[in-house]
N, C-alpha and C positions, 0 to 999 in steps of 0.2 A: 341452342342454349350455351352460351357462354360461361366457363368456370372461374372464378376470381382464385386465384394460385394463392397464399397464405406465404406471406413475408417469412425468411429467413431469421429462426429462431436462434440461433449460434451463438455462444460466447463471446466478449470480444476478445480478442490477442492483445496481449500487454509483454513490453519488452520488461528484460530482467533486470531491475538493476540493483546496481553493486553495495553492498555494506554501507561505504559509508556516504552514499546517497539514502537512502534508507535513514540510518539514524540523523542525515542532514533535517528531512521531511518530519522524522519525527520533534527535533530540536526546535524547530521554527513552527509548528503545531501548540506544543506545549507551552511555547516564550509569545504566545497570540498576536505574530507576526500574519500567522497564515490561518485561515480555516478550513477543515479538513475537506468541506467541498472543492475550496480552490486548489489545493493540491492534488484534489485526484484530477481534478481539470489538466493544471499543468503537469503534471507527471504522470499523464495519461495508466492512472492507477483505480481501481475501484474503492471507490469508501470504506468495504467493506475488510479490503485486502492491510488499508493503510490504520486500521484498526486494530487487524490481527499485531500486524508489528507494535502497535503501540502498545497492547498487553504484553507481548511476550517480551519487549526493554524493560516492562515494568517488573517481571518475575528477575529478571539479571541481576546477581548481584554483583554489585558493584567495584569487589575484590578482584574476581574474575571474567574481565571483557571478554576473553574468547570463549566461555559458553555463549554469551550472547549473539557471537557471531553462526553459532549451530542453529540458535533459535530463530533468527531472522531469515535462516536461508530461504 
C-alpha cells in the first residue's frame, strides 16, 4: 500500500523591501493605477502584508515622516 506524502505547507519567503518602495506601492494602490492583487503579484508581496502598510501610512502623521518609517519596518 502505497502513502500519498502531503504537499509542503510552508510560508512563502518574500524579499524585504526598502521604505520607499513600500510607500512607492502604496502611492500607486491608492492613485488606482495598481490593484492590490497586482502588486502582490509584481512585488512578490502578500495582500495581506501590502494591507498592513497601508493602515499603518494611514496612522502617520504627516508632520512627522520618520515615525512612519518605524511603522512600515
Amino acid at each position: 500500500m502505497t502513502q500519498n506524502k502531503k504537499a509542503d505547507c510552508r510560508k512563502k519567503e518574500y524579499q524585504k523591501l526598502s521604505f520607499d518602495l513600500k510607500l512607492s506601492v502604496i502611492d500607486q494602490i491608492i492613485n488606482g493605477q495598481i490593484s492590490l492583487n497586482h502588486a502582490s503579484g509584481v512585488y512578490n508581496v502578500s495582500r495581506s502584508t501590502i494591507s498592513y502598510w497601508m493602515q499603518s501610512a494611514k496612522r502617520c502623521p504627516a508632520t512627522e515622516p520618520k515615525s512612519c518609517i518605524l511603522i512600515l519596518r
